[in-house]
C-alpha positions in Angstrom: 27.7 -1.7 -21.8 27.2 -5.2 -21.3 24.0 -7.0 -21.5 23.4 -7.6 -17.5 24.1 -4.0 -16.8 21.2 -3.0 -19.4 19.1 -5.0 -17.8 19.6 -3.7 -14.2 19.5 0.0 -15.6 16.3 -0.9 -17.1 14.4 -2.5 -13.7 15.5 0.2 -11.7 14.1 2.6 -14.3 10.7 0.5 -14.5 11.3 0.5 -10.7 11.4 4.6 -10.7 8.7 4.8 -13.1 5.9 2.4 -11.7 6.7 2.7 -8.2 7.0 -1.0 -7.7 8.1 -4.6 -9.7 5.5 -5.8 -11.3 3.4 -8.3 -9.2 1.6 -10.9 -11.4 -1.1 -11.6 -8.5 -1.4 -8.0 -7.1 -2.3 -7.3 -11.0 -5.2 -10.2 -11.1 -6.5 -9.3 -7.5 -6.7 -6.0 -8.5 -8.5 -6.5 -11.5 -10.8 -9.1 -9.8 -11.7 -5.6 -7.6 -12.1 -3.5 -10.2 -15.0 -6.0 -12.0 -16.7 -6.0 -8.6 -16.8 -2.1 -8.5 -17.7 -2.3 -12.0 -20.9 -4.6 -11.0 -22.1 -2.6 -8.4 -22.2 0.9 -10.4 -24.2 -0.8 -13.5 -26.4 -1.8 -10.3 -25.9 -4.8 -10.1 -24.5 -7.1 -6.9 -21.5 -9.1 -7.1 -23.3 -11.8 -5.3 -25.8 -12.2 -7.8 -22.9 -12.2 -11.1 -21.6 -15.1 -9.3 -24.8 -17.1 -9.4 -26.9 -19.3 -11.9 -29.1 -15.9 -12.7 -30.2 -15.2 -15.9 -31.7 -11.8 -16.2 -30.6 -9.7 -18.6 -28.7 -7.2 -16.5 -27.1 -9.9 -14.8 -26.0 -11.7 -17.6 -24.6 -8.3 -19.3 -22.7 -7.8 -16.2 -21.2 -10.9 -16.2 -20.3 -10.8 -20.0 -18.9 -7.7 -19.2 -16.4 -9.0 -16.4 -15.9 -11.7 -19.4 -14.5 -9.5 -21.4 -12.6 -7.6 -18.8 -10.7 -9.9 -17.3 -10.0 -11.5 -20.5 -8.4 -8.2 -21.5 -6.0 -8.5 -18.1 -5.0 -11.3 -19.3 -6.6 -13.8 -17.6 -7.3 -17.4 -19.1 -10.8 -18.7 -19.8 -10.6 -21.5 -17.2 -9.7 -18.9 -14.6 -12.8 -16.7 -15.9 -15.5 -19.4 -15.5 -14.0 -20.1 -11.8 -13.9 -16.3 -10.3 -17.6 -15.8 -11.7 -18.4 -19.5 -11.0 -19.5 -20.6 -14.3 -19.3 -24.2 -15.3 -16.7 -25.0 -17.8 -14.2 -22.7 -20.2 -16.8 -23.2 -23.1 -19.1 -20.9 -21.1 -16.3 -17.8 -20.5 -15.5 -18.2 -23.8 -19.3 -17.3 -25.0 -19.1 -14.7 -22.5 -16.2 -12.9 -23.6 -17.6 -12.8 -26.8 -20.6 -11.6 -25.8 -19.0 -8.8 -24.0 -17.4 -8.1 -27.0 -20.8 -7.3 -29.0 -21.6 -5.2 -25.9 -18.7 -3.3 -26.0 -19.2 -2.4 -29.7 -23.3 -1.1 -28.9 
């Protein structure tokens, strides 16, 4: 079988499998979602993630949305602009805060 064949009998076996191709903003959109679920069953508002709070369930939230969006894949610039942080030096605390926090 040539190599162009394999490669269309794999998609349309991805295509079977998934249910769709894969979408590289549907994914991050999606993900962006989920954190905001996330935030409001740790009690928690989305609003207040996004802002310059710093109490200690805030801040655990947002280290936690860190470190999940980090795991989909997304880069620490983009990190520090969905949870409106100021610079990449900031996500990438925050990631590795969320890290200890995952461990505890």
């Amino acid at each position: 079988m040539c190599r162009t064949m394999e490669q269309k009998v794999i998609l349309t076996h991805l295509y079977l499998a998934v249910g769709q191709l894969y979408v590289p903003d549907l994914d991050k959109r999606i993900a962006i979602e989920r954190c905001r679920r996330g935030v409001v069953i740790l009690g928690v508002k989305w609003e207040d993630v996004i802002i310059k709070g710093r109490r200690g369930e805030i801040c655990d939230a947002r280290h936690i949305c860190s470190k999940y969006l980090r795991d989909c894949g997304f880069g620490y610039k983009a990190i520090s602009k969905i949870l409106g942080r100021g610079d990449h030096s900031t996500s990438v605390y925050s990631v590795r805060r969320g890290n200890e926090l995952y461990e505890v």
